[in-house]
C-alpha positions in Angstrom: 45.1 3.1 -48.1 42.4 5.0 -50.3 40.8 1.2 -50.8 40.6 0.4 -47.0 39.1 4.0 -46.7 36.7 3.7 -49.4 35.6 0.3 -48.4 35.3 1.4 -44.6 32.6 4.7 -45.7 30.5 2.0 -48.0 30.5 -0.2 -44.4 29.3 2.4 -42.5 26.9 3.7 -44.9 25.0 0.8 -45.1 25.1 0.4 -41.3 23.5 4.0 -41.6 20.8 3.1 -43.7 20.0 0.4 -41.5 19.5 2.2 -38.6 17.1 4.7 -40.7 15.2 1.9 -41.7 14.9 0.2 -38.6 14.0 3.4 -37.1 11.5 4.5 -39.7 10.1 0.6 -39.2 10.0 1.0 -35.7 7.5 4.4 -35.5 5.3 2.4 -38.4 4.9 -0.2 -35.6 4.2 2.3 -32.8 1.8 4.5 -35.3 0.1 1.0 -35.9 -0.4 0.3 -32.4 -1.7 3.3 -31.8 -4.4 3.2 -34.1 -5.5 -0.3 -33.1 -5.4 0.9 -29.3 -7.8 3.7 -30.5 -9.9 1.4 -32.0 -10.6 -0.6 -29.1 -11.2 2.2 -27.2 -13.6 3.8 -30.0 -15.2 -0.1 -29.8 -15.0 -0.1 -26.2 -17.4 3.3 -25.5 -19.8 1.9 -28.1 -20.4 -1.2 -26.4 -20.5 0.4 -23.2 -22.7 2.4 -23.9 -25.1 -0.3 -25.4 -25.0 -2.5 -21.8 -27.6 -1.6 -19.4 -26.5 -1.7 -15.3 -28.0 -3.4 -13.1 -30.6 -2.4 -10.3 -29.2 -1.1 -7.2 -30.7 -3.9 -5.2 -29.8 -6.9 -7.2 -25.8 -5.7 -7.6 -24.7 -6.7 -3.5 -26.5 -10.2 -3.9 -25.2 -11.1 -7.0 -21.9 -10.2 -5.8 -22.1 -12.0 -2.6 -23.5 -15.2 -4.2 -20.5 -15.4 -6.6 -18.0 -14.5 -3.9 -19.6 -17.3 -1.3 -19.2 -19.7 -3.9 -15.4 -19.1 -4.9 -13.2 -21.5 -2.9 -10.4 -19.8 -4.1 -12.2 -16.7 -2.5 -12.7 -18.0 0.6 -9.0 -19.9 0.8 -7.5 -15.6 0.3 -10.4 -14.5 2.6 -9.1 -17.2 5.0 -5.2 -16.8 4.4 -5.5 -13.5 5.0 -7.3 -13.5 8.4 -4.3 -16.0 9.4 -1.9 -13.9 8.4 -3.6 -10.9 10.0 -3.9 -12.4 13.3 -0.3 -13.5 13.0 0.9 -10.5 12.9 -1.0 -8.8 15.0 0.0 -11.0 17.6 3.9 -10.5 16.7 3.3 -7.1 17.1 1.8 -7.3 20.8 4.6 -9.4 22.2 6.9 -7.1 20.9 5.3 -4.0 22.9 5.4 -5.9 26.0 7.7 -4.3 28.8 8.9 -6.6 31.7 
């Protein structure tokens, strides 16, 4: 009995050191990501900061010029209406009264 008891607490104590180190290996790996976040972050502002915006005028036609020439752009744009009208026409036959 005493062996079965002794050999049951050496189990368990190794299954609890386990757990300590996989916890104590788990917040290295948080503490890690953490810093490497920061760092992008820290990298991010100084890159920002060296990028110069465009001119008020220039921003709307660039955009539009990109946006005309995305099919996949003008497939959603296009969907969308369809779907719009769809249900906008779902919705008026359901408020008739006869």
């Amino acid at each position: 009995m005493d062996l079965s008891g002794a050999f049951v607490n050496g189990i368990l104590a190794i299954i609890g050191y386990v757990v300590i180190f996989v916890g104590v290996y788990k917040v290295h790996q948080i503490a890690t990501d953490i810093r490497e976040i920061k760092d992008l972050v820290a990298s991010a502002r100084r890159s920002s900061a060296a990028i110069t915006p465009l001119p008020r005028g220039l921003a709307p036609e660039i955009t539009k010029d990109l946006v005309a020439d995305d099919s996949a752009t003008a497939y959603a744009q296009s969907l969308l209406r369809a779907v719009n009208a769809e249900s906008h026409g779902v919705a008026s036959e359901s408020h008739e009264v006869r």
